[in-house]
N, C-alpha and C positions, 0 to 999 in steps of 0.2 A: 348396800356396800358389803354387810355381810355376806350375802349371797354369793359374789364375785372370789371371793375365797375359797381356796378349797378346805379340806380337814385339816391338813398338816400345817399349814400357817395357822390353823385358829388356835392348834393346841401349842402353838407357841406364844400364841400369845394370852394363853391361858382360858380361852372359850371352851368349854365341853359342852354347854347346853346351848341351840340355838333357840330356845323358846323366848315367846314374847311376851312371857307374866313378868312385871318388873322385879319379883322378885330377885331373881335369875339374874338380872342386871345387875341390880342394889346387890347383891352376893359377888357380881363379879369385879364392880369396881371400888366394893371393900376389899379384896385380894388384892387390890393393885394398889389400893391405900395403904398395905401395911407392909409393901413393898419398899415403898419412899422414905428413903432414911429420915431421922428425925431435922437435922439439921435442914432441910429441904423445903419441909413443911413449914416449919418455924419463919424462915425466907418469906415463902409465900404467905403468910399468915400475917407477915408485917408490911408486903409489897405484893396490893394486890393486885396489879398490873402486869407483875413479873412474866405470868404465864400467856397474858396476850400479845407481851412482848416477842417473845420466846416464841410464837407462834406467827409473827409478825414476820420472824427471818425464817422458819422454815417455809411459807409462805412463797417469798420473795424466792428462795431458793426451788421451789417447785416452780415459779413463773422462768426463773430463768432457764430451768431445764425443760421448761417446756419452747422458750424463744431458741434454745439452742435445737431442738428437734423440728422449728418449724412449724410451732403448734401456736402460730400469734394470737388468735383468738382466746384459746383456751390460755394463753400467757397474760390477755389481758383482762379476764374474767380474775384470774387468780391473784392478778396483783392489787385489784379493787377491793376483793374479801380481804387481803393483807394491811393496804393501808386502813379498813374499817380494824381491825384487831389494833392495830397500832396505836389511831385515835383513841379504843377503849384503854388499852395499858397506859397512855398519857395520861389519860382522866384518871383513871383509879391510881395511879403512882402519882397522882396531884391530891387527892380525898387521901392516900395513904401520907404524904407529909404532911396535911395537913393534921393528920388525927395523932400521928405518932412522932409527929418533928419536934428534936431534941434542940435546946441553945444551952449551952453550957451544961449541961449534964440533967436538965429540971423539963420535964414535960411541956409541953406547949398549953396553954391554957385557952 
């Protein structure tokens, strides 16, 4: 996917090295870690499904631009990976109440 990119989108999105030592990687997506406000983190960090959710509708919103272009296939490819993401953010936002569900202000036991 990278490759499909030219230079000017990567260094926006903060790529300079395309090399494939993980280091590179592990460096780039700790940049993008200390990017994320803290409030953010903390969210995710209590709702771990938040992010498969979240991914669920951008998902859903690339199937539909792609049914809107005409592209039914490739629309119904994408809305199958979407509802798999969704499943996972249900599950983990179900293991997340259960690990961190409040009643009356006292931890769940």
């Amino acid at each position: 996917m990278l490759q499909a990119l030219n230079t000017g989108q990567l260094a926006v999105l903060g790529v300079t090295d395309l090399s494939t030592k993980s280091g590179s990687v592990r460096m780039w997506l700790k940049r993008i870690a200390r990017r994320v406000p803290p409030r953010v983190k903390g969210y995710v960090k209590e709702n771990w499904g938040a992010p498969f959710i979240v991914g669920f509708m951008a998902l859903l919103l690339v199937a539909m631009f792609s049914l809107v272009m005409n592209l039914a296939v490739l629309a119904d490819e994408v809305a199958v990976y979407a509802y798999y993401a969704l499943v996972i953010g249900v599950v983990l936002q179900l293991v997340c109440f259960l690990k961190y569900g409040k009643r009356n202000g006292e931890p769940s036991q």
